[in-house]
C-alpha positions in Angstrom: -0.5 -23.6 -8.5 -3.4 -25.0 -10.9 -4.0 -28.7 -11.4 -0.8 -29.7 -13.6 1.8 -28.7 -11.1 0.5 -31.5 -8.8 2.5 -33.5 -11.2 4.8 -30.9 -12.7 5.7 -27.6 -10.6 6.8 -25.2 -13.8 4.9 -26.1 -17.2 4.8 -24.1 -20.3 2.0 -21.6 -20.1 1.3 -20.9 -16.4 -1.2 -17.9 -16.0 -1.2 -15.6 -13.0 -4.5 -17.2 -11.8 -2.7 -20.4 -11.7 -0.6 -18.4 -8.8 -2.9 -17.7 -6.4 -2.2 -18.3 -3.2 -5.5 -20.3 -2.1 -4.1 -23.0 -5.2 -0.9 -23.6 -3.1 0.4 -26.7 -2.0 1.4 -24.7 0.9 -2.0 -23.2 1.7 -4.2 -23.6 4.4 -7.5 -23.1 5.3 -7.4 -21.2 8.9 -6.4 -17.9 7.0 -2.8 -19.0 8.7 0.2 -17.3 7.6 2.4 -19.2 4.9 4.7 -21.5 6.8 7.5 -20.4 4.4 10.2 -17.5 4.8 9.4 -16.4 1.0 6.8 -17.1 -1.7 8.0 -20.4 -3.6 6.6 -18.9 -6.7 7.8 -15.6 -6.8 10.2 -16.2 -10.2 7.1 -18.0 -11.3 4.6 -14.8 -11.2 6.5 -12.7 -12.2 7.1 -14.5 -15.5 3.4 -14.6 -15.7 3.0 -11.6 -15.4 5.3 -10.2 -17.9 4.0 -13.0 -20.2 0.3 -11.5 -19.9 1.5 -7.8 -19.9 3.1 -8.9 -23.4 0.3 -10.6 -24.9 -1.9 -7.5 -24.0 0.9 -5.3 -26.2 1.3 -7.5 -28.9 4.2 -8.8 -27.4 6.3 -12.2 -27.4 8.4 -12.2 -24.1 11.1 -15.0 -24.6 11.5 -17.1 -20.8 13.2 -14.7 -17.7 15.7 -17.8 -17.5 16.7 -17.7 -21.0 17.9 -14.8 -21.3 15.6 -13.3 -23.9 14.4 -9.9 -24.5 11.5 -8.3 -22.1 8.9 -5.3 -22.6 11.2 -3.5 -20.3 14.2 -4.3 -21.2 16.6 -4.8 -24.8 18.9 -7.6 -25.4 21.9 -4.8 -24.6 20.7 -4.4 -21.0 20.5 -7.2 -20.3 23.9 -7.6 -21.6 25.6 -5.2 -19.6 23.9 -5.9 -16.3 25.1 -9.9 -16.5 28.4 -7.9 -17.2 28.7 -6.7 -13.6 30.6 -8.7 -11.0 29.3 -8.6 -7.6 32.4 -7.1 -5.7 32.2 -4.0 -8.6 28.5 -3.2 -7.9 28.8 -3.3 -4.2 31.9 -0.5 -4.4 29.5 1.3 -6.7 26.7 1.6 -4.4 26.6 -0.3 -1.0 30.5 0.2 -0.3 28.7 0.2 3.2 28.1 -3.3 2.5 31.7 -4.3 2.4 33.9 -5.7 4.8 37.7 -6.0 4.1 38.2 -9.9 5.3 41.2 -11.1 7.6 41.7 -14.7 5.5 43.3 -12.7 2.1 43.4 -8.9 1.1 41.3 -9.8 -2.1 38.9 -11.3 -0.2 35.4 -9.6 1.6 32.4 -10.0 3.4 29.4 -8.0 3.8 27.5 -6.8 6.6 24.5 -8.1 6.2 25.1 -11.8 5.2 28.4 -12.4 7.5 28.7 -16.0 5.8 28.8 -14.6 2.1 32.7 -14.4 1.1 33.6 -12.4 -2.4 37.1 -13.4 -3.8 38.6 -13.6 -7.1 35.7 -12.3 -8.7 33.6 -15.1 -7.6 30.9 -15.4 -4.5 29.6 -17.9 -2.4 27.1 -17.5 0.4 27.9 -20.6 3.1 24.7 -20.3 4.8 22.7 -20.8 1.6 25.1 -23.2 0.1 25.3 -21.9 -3.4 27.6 -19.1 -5.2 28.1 -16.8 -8.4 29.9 -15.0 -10.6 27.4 -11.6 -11.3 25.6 -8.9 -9.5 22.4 -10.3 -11.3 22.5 -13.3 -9.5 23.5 -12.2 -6.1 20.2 -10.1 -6.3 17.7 -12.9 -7.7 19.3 -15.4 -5.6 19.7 -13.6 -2.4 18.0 -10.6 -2.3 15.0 -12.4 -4.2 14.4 -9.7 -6.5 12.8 -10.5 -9.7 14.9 -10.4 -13.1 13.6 -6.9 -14.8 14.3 -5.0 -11.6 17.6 -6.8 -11.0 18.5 -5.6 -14.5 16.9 -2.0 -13.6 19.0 -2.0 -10.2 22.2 -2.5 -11.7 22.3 -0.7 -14.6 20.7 2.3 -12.2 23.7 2.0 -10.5 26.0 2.3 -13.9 24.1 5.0 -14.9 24.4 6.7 -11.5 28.3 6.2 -11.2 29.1 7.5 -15.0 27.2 10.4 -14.5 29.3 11.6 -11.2 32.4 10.8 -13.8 33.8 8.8 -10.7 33.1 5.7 -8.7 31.6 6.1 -5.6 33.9 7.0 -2.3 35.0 3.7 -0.7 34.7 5.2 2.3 30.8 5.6 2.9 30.9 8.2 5.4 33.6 10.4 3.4 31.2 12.8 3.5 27.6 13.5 4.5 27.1 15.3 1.0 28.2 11.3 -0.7 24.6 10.4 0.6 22.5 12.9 -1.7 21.7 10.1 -3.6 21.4 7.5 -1.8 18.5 6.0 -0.1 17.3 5.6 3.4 18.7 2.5 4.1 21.9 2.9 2.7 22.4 6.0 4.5 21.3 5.1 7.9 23.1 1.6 7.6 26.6 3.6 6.3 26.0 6.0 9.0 25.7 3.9 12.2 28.3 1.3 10.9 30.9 4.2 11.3 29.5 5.6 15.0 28.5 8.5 13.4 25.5 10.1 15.2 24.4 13.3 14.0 22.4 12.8 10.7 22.7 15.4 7.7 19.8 17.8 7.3 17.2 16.3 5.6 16.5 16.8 1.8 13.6 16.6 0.1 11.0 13.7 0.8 11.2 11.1 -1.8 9.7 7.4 -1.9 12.1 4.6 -2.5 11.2 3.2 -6.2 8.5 0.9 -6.2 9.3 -3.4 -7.4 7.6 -4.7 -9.7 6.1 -7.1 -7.9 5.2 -7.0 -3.8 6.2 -10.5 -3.6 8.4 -10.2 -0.6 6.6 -7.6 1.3 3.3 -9.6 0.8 4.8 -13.0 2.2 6.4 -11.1 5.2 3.1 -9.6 6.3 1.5 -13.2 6.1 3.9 -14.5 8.1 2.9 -11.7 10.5 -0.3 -13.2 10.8 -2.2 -10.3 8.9 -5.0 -10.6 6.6 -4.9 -11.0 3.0 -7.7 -8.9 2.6 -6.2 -5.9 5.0 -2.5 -6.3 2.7 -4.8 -5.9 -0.2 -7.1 -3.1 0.7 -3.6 -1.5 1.7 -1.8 -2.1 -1.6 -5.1 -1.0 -3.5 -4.9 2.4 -1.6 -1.7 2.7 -2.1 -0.9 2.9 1.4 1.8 0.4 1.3 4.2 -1.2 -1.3 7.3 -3.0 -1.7 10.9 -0.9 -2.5 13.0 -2.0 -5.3 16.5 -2.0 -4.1 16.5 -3.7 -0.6 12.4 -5.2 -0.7 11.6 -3.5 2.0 8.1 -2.8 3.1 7.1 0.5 3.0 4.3 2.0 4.9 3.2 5.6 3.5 1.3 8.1 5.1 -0.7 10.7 3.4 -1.9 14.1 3.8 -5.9 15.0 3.8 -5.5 15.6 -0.1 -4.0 12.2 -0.3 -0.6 13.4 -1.4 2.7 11.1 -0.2 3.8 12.6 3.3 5.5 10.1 5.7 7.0 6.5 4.9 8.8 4.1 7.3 10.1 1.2 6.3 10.5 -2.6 7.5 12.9 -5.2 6.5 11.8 -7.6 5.2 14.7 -10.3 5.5 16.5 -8.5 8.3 15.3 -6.2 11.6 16.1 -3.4 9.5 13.2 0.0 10.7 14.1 3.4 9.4 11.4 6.4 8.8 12.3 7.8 4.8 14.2 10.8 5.1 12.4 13.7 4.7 9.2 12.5 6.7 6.8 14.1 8.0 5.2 12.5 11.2 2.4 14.7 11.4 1.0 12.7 8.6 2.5 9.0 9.8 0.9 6.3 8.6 -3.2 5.5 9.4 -6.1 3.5 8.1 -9.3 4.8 7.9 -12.5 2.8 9.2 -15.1 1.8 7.1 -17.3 4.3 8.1 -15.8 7.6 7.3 -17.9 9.1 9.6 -16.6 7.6 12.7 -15.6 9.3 15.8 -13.4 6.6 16.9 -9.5 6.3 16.6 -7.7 3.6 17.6 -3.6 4.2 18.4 -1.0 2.6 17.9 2.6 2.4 18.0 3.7 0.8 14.9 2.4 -0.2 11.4 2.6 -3.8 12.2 0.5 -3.6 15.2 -2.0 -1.7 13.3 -2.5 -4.0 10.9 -2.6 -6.8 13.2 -5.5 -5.5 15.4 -7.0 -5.3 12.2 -7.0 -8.4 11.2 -7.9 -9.4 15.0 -11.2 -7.2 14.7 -12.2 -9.3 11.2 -11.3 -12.7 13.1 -13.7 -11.2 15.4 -16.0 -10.0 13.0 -16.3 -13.2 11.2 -16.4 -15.8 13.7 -19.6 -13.8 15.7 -21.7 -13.7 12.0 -21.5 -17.1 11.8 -21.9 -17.6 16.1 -24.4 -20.7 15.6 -20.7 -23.0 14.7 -18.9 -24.8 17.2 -15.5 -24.3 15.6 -16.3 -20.2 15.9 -17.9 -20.6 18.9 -14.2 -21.0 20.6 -12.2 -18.7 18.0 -14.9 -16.1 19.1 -14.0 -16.4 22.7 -10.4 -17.0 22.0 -10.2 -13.4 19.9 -12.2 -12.3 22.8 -10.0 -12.7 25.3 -7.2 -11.6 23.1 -8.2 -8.6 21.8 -8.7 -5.4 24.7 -11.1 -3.6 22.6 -13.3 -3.9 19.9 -13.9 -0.6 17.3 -16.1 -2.3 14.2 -15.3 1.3 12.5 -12.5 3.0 14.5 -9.7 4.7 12.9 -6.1 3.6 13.3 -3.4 5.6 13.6 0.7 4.2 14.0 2.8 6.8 16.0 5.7 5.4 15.0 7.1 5.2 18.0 5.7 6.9 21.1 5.8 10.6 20.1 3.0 12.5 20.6 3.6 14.2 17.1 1.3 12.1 14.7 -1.8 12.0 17.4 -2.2 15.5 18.1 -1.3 16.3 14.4 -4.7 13.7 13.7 -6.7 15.5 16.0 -6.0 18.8 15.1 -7.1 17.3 11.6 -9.7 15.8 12.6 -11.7 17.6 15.1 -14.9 15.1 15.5 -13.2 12.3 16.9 -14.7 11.8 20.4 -13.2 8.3 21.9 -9.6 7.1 21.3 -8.3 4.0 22.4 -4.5 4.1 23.5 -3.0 0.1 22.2 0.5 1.1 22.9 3.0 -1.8 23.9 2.5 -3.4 27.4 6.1 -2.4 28.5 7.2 0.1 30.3 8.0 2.4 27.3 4.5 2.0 26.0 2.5 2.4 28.7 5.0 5.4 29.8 3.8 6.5 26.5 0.3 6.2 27.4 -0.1 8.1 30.5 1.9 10.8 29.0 -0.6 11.4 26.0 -3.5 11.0 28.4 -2.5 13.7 30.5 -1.3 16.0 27.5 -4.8 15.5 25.7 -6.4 16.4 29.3 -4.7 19.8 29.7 -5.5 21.4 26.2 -8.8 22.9 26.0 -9.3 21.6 22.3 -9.5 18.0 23.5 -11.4 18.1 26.8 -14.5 16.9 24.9 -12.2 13.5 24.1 -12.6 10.8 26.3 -9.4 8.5 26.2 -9.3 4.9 27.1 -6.0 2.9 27.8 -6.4 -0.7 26.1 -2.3 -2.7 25.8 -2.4 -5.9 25.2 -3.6 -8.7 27.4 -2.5 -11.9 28.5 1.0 -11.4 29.0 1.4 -10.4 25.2 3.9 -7.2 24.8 2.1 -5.6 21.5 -0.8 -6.6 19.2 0.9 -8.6 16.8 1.8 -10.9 19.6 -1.6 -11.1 20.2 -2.6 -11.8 16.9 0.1 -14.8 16.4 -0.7 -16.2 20.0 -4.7 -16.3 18.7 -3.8 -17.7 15.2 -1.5 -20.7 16.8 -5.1 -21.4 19.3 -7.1 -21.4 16.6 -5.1 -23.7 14.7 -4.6 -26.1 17.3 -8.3 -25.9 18.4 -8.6 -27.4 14.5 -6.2 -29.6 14.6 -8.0 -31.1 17.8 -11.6 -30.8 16.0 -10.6 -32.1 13.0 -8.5 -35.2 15.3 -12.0 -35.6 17.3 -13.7 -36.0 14.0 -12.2 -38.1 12.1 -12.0 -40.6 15.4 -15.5 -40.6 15.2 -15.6 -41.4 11.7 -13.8 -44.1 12.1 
């Protein structure tokens, strides 16, 4: 936050610059990720945000906290979400969620958060050591969603249940045909909770709806280790984004016309992965290398990993420009050793998995790539993986002219992100000792 929140965390007229990350109390100068499990000025941004998207329209958004009325939303809605109890909403469209508790036959839990008990039309979560009354405030307060799209969530879910003329089936699995409408994550969660195996046929490929703000999709990556520059050059493209309903991060994969294609998303507050139904993985998710021209991919097995070579090859990138420094002199050796291979302008492509589906679908796109580099996982599964696309890529004739090269991760590390948390923790510590050495010397 800006200057004033030194002494006072929330004043009156915050502005979004005042949120920048590199302002924080919690920031550091290494490029580190955020030491915390969430942004602790999510509420905060999003009320500048609103406040500035007002004053551009002429305007005057009263405080998210009191209650007033927003661009988005009238004093009615508002109304009738904070009408919602929690144990109502979750019958309405989680009833997944719900587990019938063995201490009273009013009372449940849910699957996600075992610890959060709903009784007498009251909640507590234990773990977090706090409680409610609403739906509104079990999504701001443990699903961290903002206000306008808590609002938007709920009455979505109103909206949804009085046009079927019926409240959802309390048995989530009743049918396959219940599911139409629901997303992903409800489905696949509803699904394997009841053993059942054999998934409906998919329907048409739609994107979960997009949150207002990426708050907790841009803290997770952070604490991934990536690169705030990579997140944003993703976000910018479009290429990745935050859902509404569960904050999910979504990673989308487009077709050579740039049209929405594939999408897979990670949890993230939970080990939740699921691909959108409907994907294709012919068109999984990739990003392209600064030079468009290059005849380079790099492959990989999941989004994650992607990024985080990524952000290895900028450490890289960084620390050699500025080579004459003895704090980069180390960090340049230390990504060195780290990183298997280094492609300034490569391609990167996420299988998704270890499918062959998405790489042959890339090269039959893109017939002038000439070197790929195979960063699978170092188990067995990956480097199964590995061997298997090498000799697939050998035997057809359109790829002879490819030559492929098989680079898993190094030093013990089982995938690239590994790597990139194992390098960030050196570097830091190689700091901490530099900075240690200096100030010694100092005094």
């Amino acid at each position: 936050m800006g200057q004033n929140t030194r002494i006072i965390n929330k004043f009156e007229y915050w502005s979004v610059d005042d949120c920048d990350c590199s302002l924080c109390v919690h920031h550091t100068e290494n490029d580190s990720p955020c030491p915390l499990d969430a942004c602790c000025i999510t509420d905060i941004k999003a009320e500048a945000i609103l406040r500035e998207v007002s004053a551009e329209n002429k305007l005057a958004a009263a405080s998210v906290k009191g209650g007033g009325v927003l661009p988005w939303l009238d004093a009615e809605q508002i109304k009738k979400a904070k009408e919602v109890d929690l144990l109502t909403y979750l019958q309405e469209s989680e009833p997944h969620e719900l587990v019938k508790s063995k201490y009273g036959t009013d009372e449940y839990r849910t699957r996600t958060n075992s610890s959060l008990v709903i009784s007498k039309g009251l909640w507590r979560w234990n773990k977090g050591g706090f409680g409610g009354k609403t739906a509104l405030d079990f999504l701001i307060k443990v699903r961290g969603m903002n206000f306008v799209d808590a609002v938007k969530t709920i009455l979505d879910t109103r909206d949804a249940v009085a046009s079927q003329g019926a409240v959802a089936p309390s048995s989530p699995c009743a049918s396959f045909a219940s599911y139409a409408s629901s997303s992903p994550a409800d489905c696949a969660y509803a699904l394997l909770g009841e053993g059942i195996t054999q998934m409906p046929l998919k329907a048409g490929f739609k994107l979960p709806d997009t949150a207002l703000l990426p708050a907790n999709a841009v803290s997770y990556l952070q604490k991934r280790g990536i690169s705030p520059e990579i997140i944003n050059r993703c976000l910018a493209k479009g290429l990745l984004y935050e859902s509404r309903k569960h904050q999910n991060v979504i990673f989308v994969g487009r077709d050579e016309n740039g049209n929405e294609r594939f999408a897979c998303q990670r949890g993230t507050k939970d080990d939740f992965k699921a691909d959108v139904s409907g994907s294709d993985k012919h068109y999984s998710f990739s990003l392209s290398g600064e030079n468009p021209d290059s005849r380079q991919l790099m492959v990989f097995e999941s989004p994650i990993d992607l990024l985080s070579h990524a952000t290895l090859q900028q450490k890289r990138n960084l620390s050699s420009s500025f080579g004459g420094a003895s704090d980069s002199k180390l960090d340049s050796a230390t990504i060195t050793d780290s990183i298997s291979v280094s492609v300034p302008d490569a391609h990167r492509l996420s299988l998704g998995g270890t499918s062959d589906v998405a790489i042959i679908a890339y090269l039959e796109r893109n017939p002038a790539i000439e070197q790929i580099y195979l960063c699978l996982d170092a188990d067995e599964a990956g480097q199964t993986a590995a061997r298997k696309i090498t000799d697939k890529l050998a035997t057809d004739s359109r790829f002879k002219h490819i030559s492929v090269f098989n680079c898993p991760p190094q030093n013990g590390a089982k995938d690239y992100n590994e790597v990139l948390l194992s390098t960030i923790s050196a570097e830091r510590k190689y700091k901490q000792k530099t900075t240690s050495r200096r100030n010694e010397a100092v005094i």
